[in-house]
KOLMAR-350633 format. One record per atom (N, C-alpha, C): residue number from 0; atom name; x, z, y. Coordinates in steps of 0.2 Angstrom, whole numbers, plus 5000, padded with zeros to 4 digits. Atoms other than C-alpha are relative to their C-alpha. Layout:
KOLMAR-350633
[NUM, "CA", [X, Z, Y]]
...
END
This chain:
KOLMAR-350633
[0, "N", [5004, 5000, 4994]]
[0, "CA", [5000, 5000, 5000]]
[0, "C", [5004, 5000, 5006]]
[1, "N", [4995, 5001, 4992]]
[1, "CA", [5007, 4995, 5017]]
[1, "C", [5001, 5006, 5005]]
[2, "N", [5000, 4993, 4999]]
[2, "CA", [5012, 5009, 5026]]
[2, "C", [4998, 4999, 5010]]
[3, "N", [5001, 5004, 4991]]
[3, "CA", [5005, 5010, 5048]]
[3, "C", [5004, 5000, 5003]]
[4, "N", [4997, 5002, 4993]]
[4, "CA", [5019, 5009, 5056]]
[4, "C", [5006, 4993, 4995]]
[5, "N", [4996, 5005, 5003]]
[5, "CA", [5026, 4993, 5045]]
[5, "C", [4999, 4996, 5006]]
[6, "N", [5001, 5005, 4995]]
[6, "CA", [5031, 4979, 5058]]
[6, "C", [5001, 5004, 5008]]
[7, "N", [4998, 4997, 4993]]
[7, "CA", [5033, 4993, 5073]]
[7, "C", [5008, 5001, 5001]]
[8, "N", [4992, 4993, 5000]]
[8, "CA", [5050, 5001, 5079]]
[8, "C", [4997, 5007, 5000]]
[9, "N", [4997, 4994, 4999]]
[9, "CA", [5056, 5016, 5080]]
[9, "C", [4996, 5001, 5007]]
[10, "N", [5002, 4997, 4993]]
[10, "CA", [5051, 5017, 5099]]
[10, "C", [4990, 5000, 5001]]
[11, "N", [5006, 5002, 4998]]
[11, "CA", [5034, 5011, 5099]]
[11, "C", [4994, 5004, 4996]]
[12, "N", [5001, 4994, 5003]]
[12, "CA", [5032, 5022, 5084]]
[12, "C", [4998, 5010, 5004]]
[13, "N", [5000, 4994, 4996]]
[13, "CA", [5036, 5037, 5096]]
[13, "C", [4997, 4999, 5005]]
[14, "N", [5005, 5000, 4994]]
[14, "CA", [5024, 5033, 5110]]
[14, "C", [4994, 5001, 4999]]
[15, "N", [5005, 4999, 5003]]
[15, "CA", [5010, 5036, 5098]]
[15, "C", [4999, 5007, 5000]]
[16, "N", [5000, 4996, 5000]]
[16, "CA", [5003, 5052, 5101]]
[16, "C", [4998, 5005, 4993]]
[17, "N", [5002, 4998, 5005]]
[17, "CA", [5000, 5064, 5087]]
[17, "C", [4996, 5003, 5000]]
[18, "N", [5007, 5000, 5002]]
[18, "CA", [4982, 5068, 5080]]
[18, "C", [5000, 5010, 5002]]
[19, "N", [5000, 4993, 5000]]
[19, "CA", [4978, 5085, 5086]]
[19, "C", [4996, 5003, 4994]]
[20, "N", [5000, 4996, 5008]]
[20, "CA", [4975, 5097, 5071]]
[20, "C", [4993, 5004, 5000]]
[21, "N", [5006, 4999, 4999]]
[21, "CA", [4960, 5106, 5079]]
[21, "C", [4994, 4998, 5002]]
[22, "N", [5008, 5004, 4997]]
[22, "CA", [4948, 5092, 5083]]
[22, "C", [4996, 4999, 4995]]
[23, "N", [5004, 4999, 5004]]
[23, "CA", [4933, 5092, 5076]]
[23, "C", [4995, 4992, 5003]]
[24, "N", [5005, 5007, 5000]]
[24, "CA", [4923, 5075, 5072]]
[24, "C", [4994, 5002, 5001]]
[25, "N", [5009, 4999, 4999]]
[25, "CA", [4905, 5073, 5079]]
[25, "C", [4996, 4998, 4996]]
[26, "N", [5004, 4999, 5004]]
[26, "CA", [4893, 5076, 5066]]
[26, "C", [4997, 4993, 5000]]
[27, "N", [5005, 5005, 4996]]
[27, "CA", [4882, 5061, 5076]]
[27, "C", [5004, 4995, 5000]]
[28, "N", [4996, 5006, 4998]]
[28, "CA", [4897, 5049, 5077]]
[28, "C", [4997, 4992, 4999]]
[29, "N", [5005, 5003, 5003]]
[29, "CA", [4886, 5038, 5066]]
[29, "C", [4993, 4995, 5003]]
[30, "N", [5005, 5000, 4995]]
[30, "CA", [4871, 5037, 5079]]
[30, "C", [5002, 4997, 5003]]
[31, "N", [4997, 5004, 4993]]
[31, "CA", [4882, 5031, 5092]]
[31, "C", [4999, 4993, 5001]]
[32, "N", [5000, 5007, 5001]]
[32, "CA", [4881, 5014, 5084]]
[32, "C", [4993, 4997, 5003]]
[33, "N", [5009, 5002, 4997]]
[33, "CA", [4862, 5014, 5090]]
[33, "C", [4996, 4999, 4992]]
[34, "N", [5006, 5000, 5007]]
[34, "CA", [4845, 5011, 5078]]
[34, "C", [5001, 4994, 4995]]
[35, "N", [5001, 5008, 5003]]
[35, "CA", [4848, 4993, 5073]]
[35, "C", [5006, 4999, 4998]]
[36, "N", [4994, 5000, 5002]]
[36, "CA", [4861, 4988, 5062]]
[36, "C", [4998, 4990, 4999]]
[37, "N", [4999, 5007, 5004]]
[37, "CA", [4865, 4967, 5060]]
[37, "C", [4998, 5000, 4995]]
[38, "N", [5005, 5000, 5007]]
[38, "CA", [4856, 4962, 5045]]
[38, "C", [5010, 4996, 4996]]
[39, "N", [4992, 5004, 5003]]
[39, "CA", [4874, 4955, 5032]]
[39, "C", [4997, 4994, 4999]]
[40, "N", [5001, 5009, 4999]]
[40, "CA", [4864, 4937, 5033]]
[40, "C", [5001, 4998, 5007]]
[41, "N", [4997, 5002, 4997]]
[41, "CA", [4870, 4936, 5050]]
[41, "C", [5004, 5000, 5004]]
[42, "N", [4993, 5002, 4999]]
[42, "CA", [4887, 4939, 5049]]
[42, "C", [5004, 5001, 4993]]
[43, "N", [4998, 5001, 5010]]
[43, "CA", [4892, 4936, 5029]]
[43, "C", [5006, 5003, 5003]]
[44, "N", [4991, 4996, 5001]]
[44, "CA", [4910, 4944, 5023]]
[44, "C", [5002, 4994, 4997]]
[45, "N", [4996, 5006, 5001]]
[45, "CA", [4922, 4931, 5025]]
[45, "C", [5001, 4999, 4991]]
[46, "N", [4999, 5000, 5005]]
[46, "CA", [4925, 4923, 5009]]
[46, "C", [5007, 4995, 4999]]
[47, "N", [4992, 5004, 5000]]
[47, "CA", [4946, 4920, 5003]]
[47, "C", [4997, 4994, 4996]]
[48, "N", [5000, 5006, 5006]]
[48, "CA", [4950, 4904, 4995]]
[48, "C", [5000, 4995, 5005]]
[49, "N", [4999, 5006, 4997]]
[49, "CA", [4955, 4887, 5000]]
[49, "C", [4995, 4995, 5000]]
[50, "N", [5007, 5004, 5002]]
[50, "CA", [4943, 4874, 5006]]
[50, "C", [5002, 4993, 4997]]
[51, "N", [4998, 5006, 5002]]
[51, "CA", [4945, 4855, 4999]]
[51, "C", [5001, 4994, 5007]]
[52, "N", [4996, 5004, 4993]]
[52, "CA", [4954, 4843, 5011]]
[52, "C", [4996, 4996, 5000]]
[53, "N", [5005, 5005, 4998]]
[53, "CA", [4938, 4832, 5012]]
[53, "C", [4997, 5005, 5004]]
[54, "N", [5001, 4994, 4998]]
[54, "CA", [4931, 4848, 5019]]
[54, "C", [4999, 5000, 5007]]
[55, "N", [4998, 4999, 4996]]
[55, "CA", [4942, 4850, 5031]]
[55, "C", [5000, 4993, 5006]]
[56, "N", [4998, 5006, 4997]]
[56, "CA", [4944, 4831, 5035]]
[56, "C", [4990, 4999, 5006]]
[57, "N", [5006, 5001, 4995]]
[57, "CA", [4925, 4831, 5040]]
[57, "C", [4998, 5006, 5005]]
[58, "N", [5001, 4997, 4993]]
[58, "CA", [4924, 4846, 5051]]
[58, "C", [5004, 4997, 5003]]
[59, "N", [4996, 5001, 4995]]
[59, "CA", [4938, 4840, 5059]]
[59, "C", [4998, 4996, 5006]]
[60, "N", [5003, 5003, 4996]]
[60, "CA", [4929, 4824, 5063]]
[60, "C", [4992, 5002, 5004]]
[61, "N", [5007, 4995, 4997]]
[61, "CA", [4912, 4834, 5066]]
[61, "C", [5003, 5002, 5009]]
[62, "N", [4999, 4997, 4994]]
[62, "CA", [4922, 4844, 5079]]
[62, "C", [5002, 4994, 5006]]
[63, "N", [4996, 5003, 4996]]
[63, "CA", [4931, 4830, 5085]]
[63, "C", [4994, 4995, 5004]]
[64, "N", [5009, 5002, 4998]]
[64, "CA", [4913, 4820, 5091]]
[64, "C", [4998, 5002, 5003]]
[65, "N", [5001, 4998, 4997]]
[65, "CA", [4909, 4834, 5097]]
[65, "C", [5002, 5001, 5010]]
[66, "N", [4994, 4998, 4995]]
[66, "CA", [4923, 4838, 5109]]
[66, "C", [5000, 4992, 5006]]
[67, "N", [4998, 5006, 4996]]
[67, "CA", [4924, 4819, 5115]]
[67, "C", [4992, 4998, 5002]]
[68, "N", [5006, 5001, 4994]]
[68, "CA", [4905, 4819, 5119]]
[68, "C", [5000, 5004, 5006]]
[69, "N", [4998, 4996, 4995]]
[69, "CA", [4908, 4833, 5130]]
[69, "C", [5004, 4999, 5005]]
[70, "N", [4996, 5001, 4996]]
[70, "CA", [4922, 4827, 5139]]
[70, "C", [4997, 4993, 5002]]
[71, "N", [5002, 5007, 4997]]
[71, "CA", [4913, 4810, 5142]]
[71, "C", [4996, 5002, 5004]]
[72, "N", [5006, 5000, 4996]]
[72, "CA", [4897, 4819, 5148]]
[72, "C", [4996, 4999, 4997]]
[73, "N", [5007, 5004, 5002]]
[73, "CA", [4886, 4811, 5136]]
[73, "C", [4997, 5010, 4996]]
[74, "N", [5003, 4995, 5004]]
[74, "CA", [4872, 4825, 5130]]
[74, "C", [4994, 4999, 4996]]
[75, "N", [5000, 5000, 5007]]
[75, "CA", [4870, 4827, 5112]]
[75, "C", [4996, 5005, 4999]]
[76, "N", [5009, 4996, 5000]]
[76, "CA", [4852, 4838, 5115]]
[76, "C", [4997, 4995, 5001]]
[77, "N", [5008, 5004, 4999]]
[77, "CA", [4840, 4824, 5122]]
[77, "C", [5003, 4995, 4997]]
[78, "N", [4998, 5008, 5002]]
[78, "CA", [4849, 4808, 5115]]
[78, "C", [5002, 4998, 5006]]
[79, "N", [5000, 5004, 4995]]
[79, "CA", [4851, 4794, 5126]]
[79, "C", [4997, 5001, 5006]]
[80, "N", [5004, 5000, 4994]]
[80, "CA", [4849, 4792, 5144]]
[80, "C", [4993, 4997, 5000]]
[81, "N", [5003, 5004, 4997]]
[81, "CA", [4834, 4786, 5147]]
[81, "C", [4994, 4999, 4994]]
[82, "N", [5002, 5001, 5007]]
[82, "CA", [4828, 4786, 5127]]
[82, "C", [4992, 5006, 4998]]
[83, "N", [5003, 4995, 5002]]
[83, "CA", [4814, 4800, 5132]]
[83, "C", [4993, 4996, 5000]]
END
């Protein structure tokens, strides 16, 4: 298991103060978050693993379409000018 100060120095390690010994966690810390919790359908747990390079190649172009409407000006909500 990776240990927390892997990747720090020595100094940045010592700028970190230590945990005081008699604090006492808020029962309620819990609450704080408020009544409503995000439902996990909308925001899933990433999932690892590699995608397939067709995959990749059509988002690319997806984004790429998008990005170059943008920059032209053309808006990709109504259709065409003039086409309502």
């Amino acid at each position: 298991m990776p240990s927390v100060t892997d990747g720090l120095t020595a100094a940045e390690v010592a700028e970190v103060p230590d945990v005081d010994p008699t604090a006492v966690v808020d029962p309620h810390w819990l609450e704080l978050r408020g009544e409503i919790a995000l439902p996990s359908v909308y925001l899933p747990p990433a999932m690892a693993g590699t995608r397939p390079p067709w995959m990749r190649a059509v988002s690319l172009v997806l984004v790429s379409i998008f990005g170059l409407a943008t920059a032209l000006g053309i808006c990709l909500t109504y259709g065409p000018p003039g086409f309502q």
